[in-house]
matplotlib code that plots the C-alpha trace (Angstrom):
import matplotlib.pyplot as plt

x = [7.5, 11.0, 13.3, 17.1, 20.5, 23.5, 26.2, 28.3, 26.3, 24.1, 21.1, 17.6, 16.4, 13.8, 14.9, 12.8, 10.3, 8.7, 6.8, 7.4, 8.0, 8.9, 10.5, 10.1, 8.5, 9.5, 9.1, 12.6, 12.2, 13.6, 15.8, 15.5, 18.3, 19.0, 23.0, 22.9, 25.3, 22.6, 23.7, 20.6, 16.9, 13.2, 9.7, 7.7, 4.2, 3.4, 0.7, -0.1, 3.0, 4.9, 7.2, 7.3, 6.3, 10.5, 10.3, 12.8, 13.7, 15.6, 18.6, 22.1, 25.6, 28.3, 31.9, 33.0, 29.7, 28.6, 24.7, 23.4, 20.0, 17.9, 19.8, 17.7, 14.4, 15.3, 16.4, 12.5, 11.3, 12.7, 12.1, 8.3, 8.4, 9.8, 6.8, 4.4, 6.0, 8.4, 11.9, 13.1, 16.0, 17.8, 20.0, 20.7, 19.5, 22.7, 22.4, 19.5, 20.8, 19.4, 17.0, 18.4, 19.2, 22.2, 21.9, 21.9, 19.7, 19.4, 19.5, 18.3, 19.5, 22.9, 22.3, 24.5, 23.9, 24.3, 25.2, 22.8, 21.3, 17.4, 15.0, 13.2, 11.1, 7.5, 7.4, 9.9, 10.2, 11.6, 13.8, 16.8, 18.4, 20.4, 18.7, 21.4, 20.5, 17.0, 18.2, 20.5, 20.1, 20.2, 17.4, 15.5, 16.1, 15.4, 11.6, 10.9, 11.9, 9.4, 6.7, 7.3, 6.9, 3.8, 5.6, 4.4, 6.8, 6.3, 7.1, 8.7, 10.5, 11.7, 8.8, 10.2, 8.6, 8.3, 6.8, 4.3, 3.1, 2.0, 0.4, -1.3, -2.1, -4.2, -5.8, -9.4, -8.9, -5.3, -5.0, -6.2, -3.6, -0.3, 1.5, 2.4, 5.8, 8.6, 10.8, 14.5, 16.0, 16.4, 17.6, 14.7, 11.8, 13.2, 13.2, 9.6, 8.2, 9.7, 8.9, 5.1, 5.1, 7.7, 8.9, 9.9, 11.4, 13.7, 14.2, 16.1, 13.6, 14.9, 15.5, 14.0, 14.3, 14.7, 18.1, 19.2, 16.5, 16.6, 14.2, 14.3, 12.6, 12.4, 13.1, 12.0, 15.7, 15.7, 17.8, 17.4, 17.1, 18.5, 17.9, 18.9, 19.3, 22.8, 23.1, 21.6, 22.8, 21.6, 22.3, 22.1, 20.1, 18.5, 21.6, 24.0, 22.1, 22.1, 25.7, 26.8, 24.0, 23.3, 25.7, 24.1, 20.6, 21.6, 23.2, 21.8, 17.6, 15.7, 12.3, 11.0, 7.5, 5.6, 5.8, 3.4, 2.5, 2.1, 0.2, 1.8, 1.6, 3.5, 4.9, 6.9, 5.6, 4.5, 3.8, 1.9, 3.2, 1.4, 2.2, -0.2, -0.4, -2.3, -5.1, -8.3, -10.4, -7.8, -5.2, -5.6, -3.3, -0.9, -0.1, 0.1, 3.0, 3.3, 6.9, 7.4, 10.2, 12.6, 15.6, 14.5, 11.1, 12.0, 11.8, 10.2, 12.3, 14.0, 17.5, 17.3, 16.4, 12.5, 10.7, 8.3, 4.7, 1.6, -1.2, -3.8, -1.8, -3.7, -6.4, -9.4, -12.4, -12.0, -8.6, -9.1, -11.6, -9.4, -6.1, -8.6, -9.6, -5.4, -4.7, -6.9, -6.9, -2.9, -2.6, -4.9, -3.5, 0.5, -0.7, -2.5, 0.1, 3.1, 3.0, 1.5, 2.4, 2.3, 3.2, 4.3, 4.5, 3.0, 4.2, 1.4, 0.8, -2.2, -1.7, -1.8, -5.9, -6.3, -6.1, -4.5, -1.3, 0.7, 4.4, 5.5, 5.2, 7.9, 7.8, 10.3, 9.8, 12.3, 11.5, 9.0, 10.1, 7.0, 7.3, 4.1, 4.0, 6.5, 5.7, 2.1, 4.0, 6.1, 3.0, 1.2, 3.5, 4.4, 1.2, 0.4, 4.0, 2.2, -1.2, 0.4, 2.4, -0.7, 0.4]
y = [24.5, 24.8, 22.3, 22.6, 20.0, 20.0, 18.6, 18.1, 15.7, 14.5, 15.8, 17.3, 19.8, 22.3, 25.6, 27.9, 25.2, 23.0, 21.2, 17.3, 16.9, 14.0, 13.4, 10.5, 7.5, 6.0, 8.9, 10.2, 12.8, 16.1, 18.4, 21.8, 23.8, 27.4, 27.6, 24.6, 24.6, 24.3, 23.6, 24.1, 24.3, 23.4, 24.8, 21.5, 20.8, 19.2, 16.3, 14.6, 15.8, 14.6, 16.8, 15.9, 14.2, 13.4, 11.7, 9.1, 8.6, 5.2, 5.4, 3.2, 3.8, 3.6, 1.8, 5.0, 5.7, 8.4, 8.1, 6.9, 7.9, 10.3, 13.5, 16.1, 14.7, 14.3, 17.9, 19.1, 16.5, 18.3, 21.6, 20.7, 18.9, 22.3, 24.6, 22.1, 21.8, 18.7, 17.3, 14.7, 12.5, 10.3, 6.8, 3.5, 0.6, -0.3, 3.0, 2.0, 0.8, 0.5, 2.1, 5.4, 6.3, 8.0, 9.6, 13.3, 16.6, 18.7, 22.4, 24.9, 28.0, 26.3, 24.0, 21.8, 17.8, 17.5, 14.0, 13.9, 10.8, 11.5, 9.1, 6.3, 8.2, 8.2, 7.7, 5.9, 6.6, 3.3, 5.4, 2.5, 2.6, -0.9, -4.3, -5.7, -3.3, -4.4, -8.1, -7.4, -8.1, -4.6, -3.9, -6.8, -6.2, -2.4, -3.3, -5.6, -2.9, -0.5, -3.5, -4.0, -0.2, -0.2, 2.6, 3.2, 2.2, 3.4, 1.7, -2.0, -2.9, -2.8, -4.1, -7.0, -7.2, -10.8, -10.1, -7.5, -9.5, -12.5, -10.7, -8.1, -11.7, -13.2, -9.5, -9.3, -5.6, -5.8, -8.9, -7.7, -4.9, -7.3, -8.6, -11.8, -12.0, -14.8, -15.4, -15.6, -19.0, -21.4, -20.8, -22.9, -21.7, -17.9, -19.2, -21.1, -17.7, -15.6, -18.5, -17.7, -14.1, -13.3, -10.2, -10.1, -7.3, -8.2, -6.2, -6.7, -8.1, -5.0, -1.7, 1.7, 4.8, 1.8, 0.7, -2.7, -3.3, -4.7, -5.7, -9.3, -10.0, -13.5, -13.6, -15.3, -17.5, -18.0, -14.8, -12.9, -9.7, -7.6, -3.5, -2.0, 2.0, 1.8, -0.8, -3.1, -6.3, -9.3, -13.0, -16.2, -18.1, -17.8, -20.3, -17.4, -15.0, -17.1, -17.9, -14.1, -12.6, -15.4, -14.8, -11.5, -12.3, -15.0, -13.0, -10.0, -11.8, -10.8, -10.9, -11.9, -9.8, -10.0, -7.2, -4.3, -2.6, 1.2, 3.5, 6.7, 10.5, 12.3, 9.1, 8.3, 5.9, 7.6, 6.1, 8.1, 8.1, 8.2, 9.7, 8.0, 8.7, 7.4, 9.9, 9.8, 8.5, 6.0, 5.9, 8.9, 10.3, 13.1, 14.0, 12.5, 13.3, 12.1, 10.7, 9.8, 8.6, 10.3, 8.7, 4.7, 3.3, 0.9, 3.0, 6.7, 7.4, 10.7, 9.5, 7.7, 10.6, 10.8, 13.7, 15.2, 16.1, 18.0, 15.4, 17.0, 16.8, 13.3, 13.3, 11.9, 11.5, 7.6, 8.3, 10.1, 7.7, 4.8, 6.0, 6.8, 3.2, 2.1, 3.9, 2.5, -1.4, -1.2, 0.4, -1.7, -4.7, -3.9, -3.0, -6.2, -8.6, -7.0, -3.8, -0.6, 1.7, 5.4, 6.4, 4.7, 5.5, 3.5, 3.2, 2.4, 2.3, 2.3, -0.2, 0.7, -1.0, 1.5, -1.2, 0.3, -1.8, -1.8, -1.6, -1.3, -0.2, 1.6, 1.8, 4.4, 7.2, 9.3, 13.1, 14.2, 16.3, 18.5, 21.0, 20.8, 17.5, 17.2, 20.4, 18.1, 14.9, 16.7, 18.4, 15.0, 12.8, 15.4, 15.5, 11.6, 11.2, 13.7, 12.2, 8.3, 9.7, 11.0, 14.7]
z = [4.0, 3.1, 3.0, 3.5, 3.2, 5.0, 2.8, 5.3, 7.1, 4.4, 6.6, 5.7, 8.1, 8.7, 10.6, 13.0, 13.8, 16.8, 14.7, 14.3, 10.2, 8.9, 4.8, 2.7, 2.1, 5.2, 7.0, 8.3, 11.1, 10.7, 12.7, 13.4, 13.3, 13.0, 11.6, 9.3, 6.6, 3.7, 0.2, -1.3, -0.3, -1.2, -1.2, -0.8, 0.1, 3.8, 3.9, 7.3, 9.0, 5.6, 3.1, 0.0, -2.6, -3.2, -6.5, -7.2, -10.8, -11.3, -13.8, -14.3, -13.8, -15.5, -14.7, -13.5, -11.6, -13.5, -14.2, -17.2, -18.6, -20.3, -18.4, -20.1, -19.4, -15.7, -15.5, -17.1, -14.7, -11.7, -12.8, -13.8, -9.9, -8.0, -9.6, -7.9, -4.4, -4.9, -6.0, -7.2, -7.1, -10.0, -8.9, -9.4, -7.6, -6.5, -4.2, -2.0, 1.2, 5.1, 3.2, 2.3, -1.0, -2.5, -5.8, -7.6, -7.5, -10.3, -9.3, -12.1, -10.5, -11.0, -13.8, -11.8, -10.2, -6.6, -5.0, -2.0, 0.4, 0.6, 2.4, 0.1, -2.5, -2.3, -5.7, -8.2, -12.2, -13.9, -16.9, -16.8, -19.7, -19.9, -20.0, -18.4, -15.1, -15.0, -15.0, -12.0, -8.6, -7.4, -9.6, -8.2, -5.2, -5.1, -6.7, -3.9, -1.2, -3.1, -3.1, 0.9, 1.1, -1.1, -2.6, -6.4, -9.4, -12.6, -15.9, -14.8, -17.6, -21.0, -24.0, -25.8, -29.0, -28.8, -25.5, -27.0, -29.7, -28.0, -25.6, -28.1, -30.4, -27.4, -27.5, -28.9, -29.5, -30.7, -32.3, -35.7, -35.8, -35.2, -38.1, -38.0, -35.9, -34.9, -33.1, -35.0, -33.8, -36.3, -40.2, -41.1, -39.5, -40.9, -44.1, -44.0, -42.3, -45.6, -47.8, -46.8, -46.9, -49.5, -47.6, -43.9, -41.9, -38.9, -36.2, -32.7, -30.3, -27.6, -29.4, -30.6, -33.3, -35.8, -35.0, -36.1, -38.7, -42.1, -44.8, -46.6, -49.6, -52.3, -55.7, -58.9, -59.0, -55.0, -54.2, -51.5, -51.9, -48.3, -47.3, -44.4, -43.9, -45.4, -47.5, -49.8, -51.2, -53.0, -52.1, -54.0, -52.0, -48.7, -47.2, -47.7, -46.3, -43.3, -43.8, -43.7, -41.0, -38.6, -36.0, -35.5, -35.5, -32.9, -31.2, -30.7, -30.5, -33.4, -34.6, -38.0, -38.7, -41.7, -44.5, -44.6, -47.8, -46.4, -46.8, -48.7, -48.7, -51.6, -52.6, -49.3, -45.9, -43.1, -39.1, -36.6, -32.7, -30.3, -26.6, -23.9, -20.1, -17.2, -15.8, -13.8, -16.5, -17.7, -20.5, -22.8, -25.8, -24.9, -28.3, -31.9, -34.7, -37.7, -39.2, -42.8, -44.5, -47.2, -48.4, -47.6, -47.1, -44.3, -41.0, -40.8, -37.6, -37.4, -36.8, -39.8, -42.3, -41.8, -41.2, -38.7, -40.1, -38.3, -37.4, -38.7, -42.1, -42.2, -39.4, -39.5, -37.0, -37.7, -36.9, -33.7, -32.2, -33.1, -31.4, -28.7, -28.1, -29.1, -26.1, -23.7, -24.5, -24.8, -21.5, -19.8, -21.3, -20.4, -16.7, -16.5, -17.7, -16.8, -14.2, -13.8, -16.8, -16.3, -19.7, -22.9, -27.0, -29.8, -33.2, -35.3, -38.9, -42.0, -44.6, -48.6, -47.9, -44.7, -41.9, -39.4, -38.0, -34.5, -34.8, -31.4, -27.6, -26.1, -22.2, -21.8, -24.8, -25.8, -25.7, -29.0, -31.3, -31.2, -28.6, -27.9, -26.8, -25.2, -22.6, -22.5, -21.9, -18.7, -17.4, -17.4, -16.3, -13.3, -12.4, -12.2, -10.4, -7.5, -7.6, -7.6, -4.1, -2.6, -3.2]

ax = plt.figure().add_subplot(projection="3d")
ax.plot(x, y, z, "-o")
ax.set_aspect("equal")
plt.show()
């Protein structure tokens, strides 16, 4: 049925109808009016007297309350949601009140954002960008509401890599693939954690695309020998190293992990990722690509001068039914012990001996480079956002 808003009134209504419709999660009745002053409109499916499903996609705001997120990914999202009967609405926790919310609609034939107050969604889409608004109240509160509503919420948090490896290390499946991690605390338990590995990379505990990480390595006359993407440097002992770079890896919560000899093609590293949604038959891979690195061997992200490759530039069947089997125990196991996932990425690697290595989960993927799977990803993740709000 279709679906219109009056602006003026912030009200959803139906028009040249009798019947007794209701929208959202918690069921708001709608009008029937014939001379509304409509905005915009929607096609949307009807189940059990219900329009909808009215997807909410939870983002941040900014000082100046502009939303903060992954704007292009919200806009596919909503146009993927339309072809299927639905909409969906982007805001921030802060905006749920007496429970309405007030956030944005994206409208393609305008390519414009609309502020609108909708009903409470009957599903919500975690895609917060800033830690600090999943440790807030609003945030807190606003999962809580969707938990008293039984309404389905996607993705709960952020992965700390800490987080991620003591979990994976207690793991029968995953616990051969984690390299030896710490946490970076104390100058002297980083320096007995190189001292027994000789080369250590350290990475922020909470960050992505390889921002923020740097390579450590000992030498013959106790130097330290330091890489990062832009610079490298050598130090006399470890005690300056600690003297100079401290304060940030205090600061800013890293983690020490254990260096991995690669595996190379043409001479240069190369990581696969791996997209992974939630279907019927469990966790299964949207897509694989393949990054390698060019300029520096320390991260093949994209941003930092690696370089996409097909999959099957390097695919195996042992390959293929490993990723398989990555998929489904990392799913299961971040659903289990911390919330239900819908989707998430995996970096993972193959050592210079062929064991295969797991770098990293990321619960809220940026957008693939490969067309391919991306359009996959949207499709999938449309689809499970439907089937999770019984549509």
């Amino acid at each position: 049925m279709r679906l219109y808003y009056d602006h003026w009134h912030d009200l959803w209504y139906q028009r040249d109808s009798k019947e007794r419709i209701s929208f959202g999660k918690n069921k708001v009745p709608l009008p029937s009016f014939n001379d509304g002053k409509d905005l915009f409109s929607f096609d949307l499916n009807v189940v059990n007297g219900n329009v909808g499903p009215l997807i909410g996609i939870m983002a941040s705001l900014s000082k100046n309350g502009a939303v903060l997120g992954n704007i292009p990914l919200f806009k596919t999202i909503q146009r993927q949601a339309m072809k299927n009967g639905g909409v969906s609405v982007v805001f921030a926790p802060e905006e749920i009140k007496n429970e309405r919310v007030s956030g944005f609609i994206f409208i393609p034939k305008t390519e414009s954002w609309y502020p609108v107050i909708t009903p409470l969604p009957h599903v919500v889409y975690n895609r917060v960008p800033l830690r600090k608004t999943e440790e807030s109240p609003a945030f807190i509160q606003a999962t809580r509401l969707f938990e008293e509503w039984k309404i389905p919420f996607f993705n709960p948090s952020f992965i700390d890599k800490s987080t991620l490896y003591d979990l994976g290390n207690n793991h029968p499946f995953l616990k051969p693939l984690m390299p030896e991690t710490i946490v970076v605390n104390e100058g002297e338990i980083l320096k007995d954690f190189l001292q027994k590995h000789k080369g250590v990379y350290l990475k922020p505990a909470l960050s992505s695309r390889g921002n923020g990480i740097f390579l450590i390595r000992t030498q013959k006359d106790d130097g330290i020998e330091f890489k990062s993407h832009n610079q490298q440097a050598t130090y006399p002992s470890f005690l300056h190293f600690w003297r100079e770079k401290s304060n940030q890896l205090l600061k800013r919560r890293y983690i020490a992990q254990m260096e991995i000899t690669p595996a190379k093609l043409d001479g240069h590293r190369f990581d696969f990722r791996i997209h992974a949604h939630d279907s019927l038959e469990g966790y299964k891979i949207t897509g694989i690509g393949v990054r390698q690195s060019q300029r520096q061997n320390l991260t093949t992200h994209v941003p930092n001068g690696g370089v996409l490759l097909p999959y099957e530039r390097v695919q195996t069947e042992e390959h293929d039914q490993f990723f398989v089997e990555l998929v489904k125990n990392v799913g299961n196991m971040l659903t289990k012990e911390l919330g239900y996932f819908g989707e998430f990425s995996i970096d993972a690697g193959l050592t210079e001996s062929g064991k295969y290595v797991l770098y990293e989960v990321n619960s809220k993927p940026m957008a693939f480079d490969e067309q391919k799977i991306e359009a996959q990803r949207i499709r999938q993740m449309v689809e499970l956002l439907f089937r999770k709000a019984n549509y």
